[in-house]
N, C-alpha and C positions, 0 to 999 in steps of 0.2 A: 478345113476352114482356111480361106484367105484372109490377113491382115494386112493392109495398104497403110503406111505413114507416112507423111514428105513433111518435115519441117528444117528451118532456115536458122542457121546461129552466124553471129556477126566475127567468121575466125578466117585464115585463109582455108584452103578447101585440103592443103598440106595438111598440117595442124587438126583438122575434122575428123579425116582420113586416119590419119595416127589413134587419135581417140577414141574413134570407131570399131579400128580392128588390134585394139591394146585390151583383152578379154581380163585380162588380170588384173585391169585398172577398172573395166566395166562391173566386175563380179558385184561389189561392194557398195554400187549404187543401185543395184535392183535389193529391194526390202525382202529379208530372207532368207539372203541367196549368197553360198558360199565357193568360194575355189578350194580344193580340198589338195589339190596338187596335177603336176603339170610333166608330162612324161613322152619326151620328144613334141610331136604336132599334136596331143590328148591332152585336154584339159578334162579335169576332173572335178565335179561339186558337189553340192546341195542345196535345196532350195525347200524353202515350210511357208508353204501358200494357206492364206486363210479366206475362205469366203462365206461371209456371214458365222454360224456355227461350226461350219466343215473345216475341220487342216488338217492336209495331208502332207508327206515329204515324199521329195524327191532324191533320187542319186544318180548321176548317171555322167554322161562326157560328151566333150561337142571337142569337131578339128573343124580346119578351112577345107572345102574339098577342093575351093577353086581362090587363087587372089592374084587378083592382078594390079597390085599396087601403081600404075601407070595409067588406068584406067581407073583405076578406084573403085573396084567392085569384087565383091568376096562374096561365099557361098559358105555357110558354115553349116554342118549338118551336125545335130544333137541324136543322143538315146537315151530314156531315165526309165529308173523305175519304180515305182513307188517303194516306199522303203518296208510298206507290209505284206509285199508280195505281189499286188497287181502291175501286170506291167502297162506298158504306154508305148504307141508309135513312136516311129523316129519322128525329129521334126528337122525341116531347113528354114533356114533363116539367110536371104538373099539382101547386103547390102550396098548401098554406094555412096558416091561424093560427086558434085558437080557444082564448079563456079556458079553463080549468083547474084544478080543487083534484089538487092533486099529495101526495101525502102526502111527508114528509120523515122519511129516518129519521135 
């Protein structure tokens, strides 16, 4: 499955970039979803997704595989597994940053 999202926040594209690829600052705003610790370029968590009646946990680590902080574009590749034994694909998660005239209303 392909997930596509483009949206616009009114910050320099510095400043976006930083908060984008700052994964320790990120952990905390996704609901659930923990950093469990951090070991050279591996981040380590967990995450307790509920849908409808179902929740499952996760465990598992995500690194950059590629960043090119000058381009503003990162590649970070994940692996979890469920925490009662099924496991899960890897997944990547591909993102960037690019200047912007945003209009304001």
């Amino acid at each position: 499955m392909k997930i596509d999202q483009e949206f616009g926040v009114d910050v320099p594209v510095e400043r976006a970039w930083q908060a984008l690829t700052d994964l320790e600052a990120l952990a905390p705003c996704m609901p659930g979803a923990e950093l469990t610790g951090v070991e050279d370029d591996v981040y380590k968590g967990r995450v307790k997704v509920k849908v409808g009646p179902v929740v499952s946990q996760f465990a598992g680590t995500a690194r950059f595989v590629k960043r090119d902080d000058d381009a503003h574009i990162a590649v970070i590749s994940a692996a979890g597994k469920d925490t009662r034994g099924a496991g899960t694909p890897p997944r990547r998660s591909t993102r960037g940053c690019a200047p912007r005239a945003w209009a304001r209303s």
